[in-house]
Backbone as numpy.savetxt, mean C-alpha at the origin, in Angstrom:
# Nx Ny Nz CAx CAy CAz Cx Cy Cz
-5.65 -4.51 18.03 -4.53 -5.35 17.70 -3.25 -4.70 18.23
-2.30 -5.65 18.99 -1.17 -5.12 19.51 -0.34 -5.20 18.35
0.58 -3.64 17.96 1.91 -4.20 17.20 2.90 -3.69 17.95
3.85 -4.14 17.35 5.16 -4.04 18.28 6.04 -3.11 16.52
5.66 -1.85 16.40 6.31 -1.06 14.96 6.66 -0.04 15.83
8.37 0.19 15.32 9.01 1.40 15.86 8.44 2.69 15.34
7.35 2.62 13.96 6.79 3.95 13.37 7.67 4.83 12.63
8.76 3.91 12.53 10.37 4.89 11.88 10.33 4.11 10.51
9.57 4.38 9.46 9.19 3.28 8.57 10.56 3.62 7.39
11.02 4.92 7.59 12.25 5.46 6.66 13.76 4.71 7.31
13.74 4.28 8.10 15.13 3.73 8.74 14.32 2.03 8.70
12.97 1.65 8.49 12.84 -0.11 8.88 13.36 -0.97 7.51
13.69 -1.48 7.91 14.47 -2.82 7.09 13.08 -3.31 6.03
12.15 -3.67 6.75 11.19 -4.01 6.20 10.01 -3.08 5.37
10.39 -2.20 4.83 10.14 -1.21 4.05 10.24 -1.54 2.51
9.07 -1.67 1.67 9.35 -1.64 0.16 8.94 -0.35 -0.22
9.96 0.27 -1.24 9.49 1.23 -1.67 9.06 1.28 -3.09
9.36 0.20 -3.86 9.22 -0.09 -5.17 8.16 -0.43 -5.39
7.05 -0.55 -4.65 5.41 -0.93 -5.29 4.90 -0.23 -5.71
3.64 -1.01 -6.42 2.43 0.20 -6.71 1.00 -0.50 -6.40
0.09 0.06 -6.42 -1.43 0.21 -5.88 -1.96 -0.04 -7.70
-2.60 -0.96 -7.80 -3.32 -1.06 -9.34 -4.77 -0.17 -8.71
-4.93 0.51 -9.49 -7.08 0.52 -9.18 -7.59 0.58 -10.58
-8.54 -0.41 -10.22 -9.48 -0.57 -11.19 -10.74 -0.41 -11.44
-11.19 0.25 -12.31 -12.37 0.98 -12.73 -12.88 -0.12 -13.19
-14.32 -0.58 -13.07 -15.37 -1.74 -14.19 -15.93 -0.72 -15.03
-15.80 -1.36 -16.07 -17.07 -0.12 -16.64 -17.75 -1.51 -17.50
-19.28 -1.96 -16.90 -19.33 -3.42 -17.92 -18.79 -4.28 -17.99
-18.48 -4.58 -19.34 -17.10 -6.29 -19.55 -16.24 -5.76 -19.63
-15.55 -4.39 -19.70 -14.22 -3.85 -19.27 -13.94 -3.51 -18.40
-12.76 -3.41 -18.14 -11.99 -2.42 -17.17 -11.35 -1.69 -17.23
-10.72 -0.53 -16.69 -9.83 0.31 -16.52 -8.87 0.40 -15.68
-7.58 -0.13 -15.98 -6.07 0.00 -14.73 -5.51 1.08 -15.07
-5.20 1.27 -13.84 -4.02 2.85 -13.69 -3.16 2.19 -12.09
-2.21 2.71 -12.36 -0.91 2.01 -11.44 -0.19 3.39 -10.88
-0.76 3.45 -9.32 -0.18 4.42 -8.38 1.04 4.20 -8.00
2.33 4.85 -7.46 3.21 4.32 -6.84 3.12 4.29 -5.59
3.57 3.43 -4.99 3.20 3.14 -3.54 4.61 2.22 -2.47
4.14 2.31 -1.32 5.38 1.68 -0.48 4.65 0.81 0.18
5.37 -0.35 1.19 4.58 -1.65 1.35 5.40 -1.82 2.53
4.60 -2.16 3.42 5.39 -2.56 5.02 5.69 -4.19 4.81
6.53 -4.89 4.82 6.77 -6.29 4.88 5.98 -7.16 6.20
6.04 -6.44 7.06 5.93 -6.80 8.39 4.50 -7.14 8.67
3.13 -6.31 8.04 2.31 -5.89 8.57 1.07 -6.05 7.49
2.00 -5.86 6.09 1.15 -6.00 5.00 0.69 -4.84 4.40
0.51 -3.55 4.91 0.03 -2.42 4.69 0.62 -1.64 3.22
-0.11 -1.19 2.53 0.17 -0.23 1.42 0.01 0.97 1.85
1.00 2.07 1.24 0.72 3.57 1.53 1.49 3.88 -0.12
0.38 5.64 -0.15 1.16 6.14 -1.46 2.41 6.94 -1.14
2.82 7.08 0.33 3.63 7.57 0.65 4.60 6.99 2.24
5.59 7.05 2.57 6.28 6.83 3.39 5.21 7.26 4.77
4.44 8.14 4.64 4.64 9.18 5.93 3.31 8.95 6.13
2.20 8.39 5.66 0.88 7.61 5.54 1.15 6.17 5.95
2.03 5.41 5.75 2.38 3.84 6.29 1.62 3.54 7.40
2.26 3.87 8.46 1.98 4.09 10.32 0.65 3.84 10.27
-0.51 4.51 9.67 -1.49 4.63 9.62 -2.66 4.11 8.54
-1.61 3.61 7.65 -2.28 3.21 6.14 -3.87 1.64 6.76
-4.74 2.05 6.21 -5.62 0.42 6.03 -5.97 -0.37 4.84
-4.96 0.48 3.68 -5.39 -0.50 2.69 -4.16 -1.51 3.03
-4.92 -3.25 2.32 -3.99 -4.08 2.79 -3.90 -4.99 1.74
-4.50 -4.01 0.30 -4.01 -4.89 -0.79 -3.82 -3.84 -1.75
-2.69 -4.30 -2.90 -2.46 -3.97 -4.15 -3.11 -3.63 -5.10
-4.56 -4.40 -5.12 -5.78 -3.90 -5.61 -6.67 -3.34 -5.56
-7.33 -1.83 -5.81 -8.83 -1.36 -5.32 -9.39 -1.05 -6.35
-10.67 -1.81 -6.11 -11.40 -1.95 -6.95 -12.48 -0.74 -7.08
-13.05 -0.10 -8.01 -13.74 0.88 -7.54 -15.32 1.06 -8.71
């Protein structure tokens, strides 16, 4: 896949830094949430737990299920 990302994800406009990553544990008919903090490319869709992982991040949702 071609992108066209300057890789400067600390200066891009399209940068959230206010998210978080839920993961959820099944255990049975329950579950278990715990809420990572995380940053979110607007552009691209990508989650990272950090700025400097983005560029490279493949999770591409809010949720992991585990």
């Amino acid at each position: 896949m071609a992108r066209n990302c300057c890789n400067d994800c600390i200066n891009c406009e399209m940068l959230i830094e206010d998210e978080s990553i839920v993961v959820i544990k099944q255990h049975g008919f329950s579950e278990t949430r715990s809420f990572i903090p995380a940053v979110k490319c607007m552009r691209f869709g990508q989650y990272a737990t950090s700025i400097g992982e983005l560029p490279k991040s493949t999770i591409l949702d809010d949720m992991v299920w585990e």
